[in-house]
N, C-alpha and C positions, 0 to 999 in steps of 0.2 A: 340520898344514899347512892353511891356509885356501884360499878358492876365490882369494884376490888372487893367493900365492905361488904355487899351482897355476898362475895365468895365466901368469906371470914365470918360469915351471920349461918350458911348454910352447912359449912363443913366444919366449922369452929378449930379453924388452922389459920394462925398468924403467918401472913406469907409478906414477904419485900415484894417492891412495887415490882422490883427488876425480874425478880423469879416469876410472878404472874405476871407479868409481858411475857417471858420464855413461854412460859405454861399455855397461854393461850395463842401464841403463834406454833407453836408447835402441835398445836390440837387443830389449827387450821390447814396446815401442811398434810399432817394425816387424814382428816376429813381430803383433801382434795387429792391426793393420792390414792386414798380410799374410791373417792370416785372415777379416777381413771382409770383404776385398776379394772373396777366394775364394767368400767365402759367398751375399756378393750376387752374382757373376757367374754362379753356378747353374749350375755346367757338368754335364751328364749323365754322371758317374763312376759310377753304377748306378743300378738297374732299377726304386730308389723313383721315381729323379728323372724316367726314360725316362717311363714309367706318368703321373706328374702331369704333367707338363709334355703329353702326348697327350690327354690327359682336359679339360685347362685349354682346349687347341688346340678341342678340339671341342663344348666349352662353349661357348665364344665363337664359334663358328661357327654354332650351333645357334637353329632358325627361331622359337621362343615356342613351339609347337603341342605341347610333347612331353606326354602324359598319362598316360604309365606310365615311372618310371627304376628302373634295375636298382643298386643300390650294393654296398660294399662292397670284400672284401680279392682275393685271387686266385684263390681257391677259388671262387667265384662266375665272373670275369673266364676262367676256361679251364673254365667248365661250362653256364654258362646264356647265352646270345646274343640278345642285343637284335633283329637284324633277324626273327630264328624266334619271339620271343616274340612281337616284332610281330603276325606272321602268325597267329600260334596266337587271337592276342585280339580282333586287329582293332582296337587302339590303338594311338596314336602313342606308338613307345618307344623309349629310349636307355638305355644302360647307361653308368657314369661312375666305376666300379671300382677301385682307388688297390690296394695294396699291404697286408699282416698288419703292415708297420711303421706306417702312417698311421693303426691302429687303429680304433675304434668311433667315436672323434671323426672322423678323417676321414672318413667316411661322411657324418658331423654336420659340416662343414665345406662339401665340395661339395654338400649339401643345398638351404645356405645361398642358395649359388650358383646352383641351377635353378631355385630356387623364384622369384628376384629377377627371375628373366627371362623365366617362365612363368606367366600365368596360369591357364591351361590343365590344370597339372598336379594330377593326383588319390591315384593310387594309389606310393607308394616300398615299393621290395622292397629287403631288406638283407641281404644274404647275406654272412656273417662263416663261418671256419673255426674249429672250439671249441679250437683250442690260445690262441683269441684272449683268452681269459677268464684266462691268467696273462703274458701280457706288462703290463708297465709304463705308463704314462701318456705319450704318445708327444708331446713338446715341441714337436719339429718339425712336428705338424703342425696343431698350436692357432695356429701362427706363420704359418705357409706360406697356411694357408686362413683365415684371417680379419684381420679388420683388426685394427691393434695394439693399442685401447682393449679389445675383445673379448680378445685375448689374453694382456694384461697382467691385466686383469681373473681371468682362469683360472690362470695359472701364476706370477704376480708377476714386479717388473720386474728383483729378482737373474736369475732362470732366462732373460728376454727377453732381456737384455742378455748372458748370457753364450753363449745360441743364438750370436750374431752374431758375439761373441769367442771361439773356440773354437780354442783351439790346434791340439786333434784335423785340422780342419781341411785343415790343409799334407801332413797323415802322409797321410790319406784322398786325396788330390790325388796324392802322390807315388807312393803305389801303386797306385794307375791308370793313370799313364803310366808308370810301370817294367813293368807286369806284361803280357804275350801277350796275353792271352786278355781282348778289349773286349767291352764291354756291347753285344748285338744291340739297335741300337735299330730292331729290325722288329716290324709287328704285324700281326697273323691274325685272323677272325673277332673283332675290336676290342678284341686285347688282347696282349700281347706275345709275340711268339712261346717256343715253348715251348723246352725242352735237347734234343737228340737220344739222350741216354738214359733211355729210358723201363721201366716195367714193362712195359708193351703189349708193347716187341720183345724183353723179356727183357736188357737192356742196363741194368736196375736189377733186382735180386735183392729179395725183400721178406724183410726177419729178422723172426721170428715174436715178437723181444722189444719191438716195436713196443707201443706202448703212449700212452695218455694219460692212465694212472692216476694216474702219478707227479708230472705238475705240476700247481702247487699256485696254488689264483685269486689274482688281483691284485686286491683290493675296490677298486683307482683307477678299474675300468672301471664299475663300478655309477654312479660320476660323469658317467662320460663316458656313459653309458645315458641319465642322464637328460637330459644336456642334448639329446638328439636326440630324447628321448621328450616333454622339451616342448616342443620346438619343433615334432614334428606333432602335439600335443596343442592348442597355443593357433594353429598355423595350420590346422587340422581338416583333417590328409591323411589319406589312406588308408594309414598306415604296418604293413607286414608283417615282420615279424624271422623268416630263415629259418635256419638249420644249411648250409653249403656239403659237397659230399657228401665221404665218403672211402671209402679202399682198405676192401672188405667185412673182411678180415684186422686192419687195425686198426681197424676199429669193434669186432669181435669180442671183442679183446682189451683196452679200453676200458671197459665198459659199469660201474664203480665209477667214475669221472669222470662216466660221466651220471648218477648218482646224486646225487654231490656237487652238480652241475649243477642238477639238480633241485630241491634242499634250500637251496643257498645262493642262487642265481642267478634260479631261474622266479619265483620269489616277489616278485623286483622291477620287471618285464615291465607296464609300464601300456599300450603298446601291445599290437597282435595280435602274439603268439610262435605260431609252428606247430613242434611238437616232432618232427615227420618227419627223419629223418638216411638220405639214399638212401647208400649203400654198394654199390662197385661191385666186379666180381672183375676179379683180374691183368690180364689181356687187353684191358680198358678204359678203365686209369688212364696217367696221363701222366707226367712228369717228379717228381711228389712224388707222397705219400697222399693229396692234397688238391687233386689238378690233374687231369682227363680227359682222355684222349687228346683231341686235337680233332678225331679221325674219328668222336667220338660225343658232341659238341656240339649235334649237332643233336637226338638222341636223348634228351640230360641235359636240356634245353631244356623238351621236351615231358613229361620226367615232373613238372618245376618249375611249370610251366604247368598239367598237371593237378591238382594238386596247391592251386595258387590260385587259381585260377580263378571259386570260388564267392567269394571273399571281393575279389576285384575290381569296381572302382565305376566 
């Protein structure tokens, strides 16, 4: 049985072949208009979009003067705080922190973006979580943070084009308004608030099979390395690549991934890398192994700060 007779079996309408080719190109145009529409309308169905769309907001709001930014994924965004770092340095700082899905390049995207509106600016601290070194090449955010000649440039114009056509799309849409539980778009010490199950209150259990041994690098990000390593190479920042800290229990059980780390990965590092991994115990981690409570934000701050301080210009 074909998908014609299949139509004529389910709806018990005799259609010409000619009219069902229309019928169903035309159902395919709308599905993919459907999904651009979606795509351009940017609505915050999760906690990537909450994250950039806040970071964008406060980009654009921001005075020229900043001389120290905080970047990176959320490991950094729920450990090290802009206003304490401030304080600790005595320079003008902002942290502009995106999400472990916006990867290395997004860091390297809103770079782009402070740099353009800051003279001022000297020193960039990048604080990446190390599971960040086997995720994938992240599309959406070569797209989202930079202009399209820049982007197409990186990922070509099949992958551009089908960002925007994305069937996925409609499904991502539908289950966000079907589902209970909305995206908190709140944010805390300048970055989204955290889950109310944590380690700290014992309302997250930590399993001792926790590990980072097991996943295995993505050589996509050594690209995405460099383009943020020459970009403050040929705008002569003060760029710092840090480790975002983890649960002391899975750093523990880790340490053949910083091996790998070491062997594959340090060796491509043309900026400053500081090999320092703070590891915290149960009672001071937050919602993930990668997240601090934020009662000891202010505390994660100052060991970060210690920590750079000599290599701040």
């Amino acid at each position: 049985m074909n998908f014609l007779s299949f139509f004529i079996l389910i709806f018990k309408k005799n259609l010409s072949p000619n009219f069902f080719l229309f019928f169903v190109m035309m159902s395919i145009v709308f599905l993919l208009l459907l999904s651009f529409t979606l795509n351009i309308m940017d609505l915050t169905i999760n906690a990537n979009t909450a994250v950039k769309k806040y970071q964008f907001t406060k980009l654009e709001k921001s005075s020229g003067d900043i001389q120290t930014i905080l970047l990176g994924d959320s490991s950094g965004g729920n450990s090290v705080v802009a206003s304490y770092f401030e304080k600790y340095s005595g320079k003008r700082t902002e942290s502009f922190y995106l999400t472990g899905s916006y990867g290395i390049i997004g860091s390297y995207g809103i770079l782009k973006k402070v740099y353009s509106k800051n003279n001022q600016l000297k020193n960039v601290i990048i604080i990446h979580t190390q599971d960040i070194w086997s995720r994938s090449f992240p599309i959406e955010a070569s797209i989202q943070l930079q202009n399209y000649s820049s982007a197409i440039k990186e990922i070509g114009i099949n992958q551009y084009l089908g960002y925007f056509f994305n069937f996925k799309e409609i499904s991502w849409h539908l289950k966000y308004f079907l589902k209970e539980k909305k995206i908190k778009n709140v944010f805390h010490d300048d970055y989204i608030i955290q889950d109310q199950k944590k380690y700290s209150n014992r309302k997250l259990i930590y399993n001792n099979n926790f590990t980072l041994n097991n996943i295995k690098i993505n050589y996509d990000k050594i690209s995405e390395l460099d383009l943020l390593q020459d970009f403050c190479i040929n705008k002569r920042l003060n760029c710092i690549f840090v480790h975002g800290p983890l649960h002391e229990d899975y750093a523990k059980n880790s340490k053949l991934f910083s091996k790998i780390f070491e062997k594959e990965i340090l060796p491509k590092f043309r900026i400053q890398y500081l090999e320092n991994i703070f590891s915290y115990p149960n009672y001071m981690m937050g919602d993930t192994m990668e997240h601090v409570d934020p009662n000891f934000k202010e505390t994660v701050t100052k060991n970060y700060y210690d920590l750079l301080k000599d290599k701040l210009i």
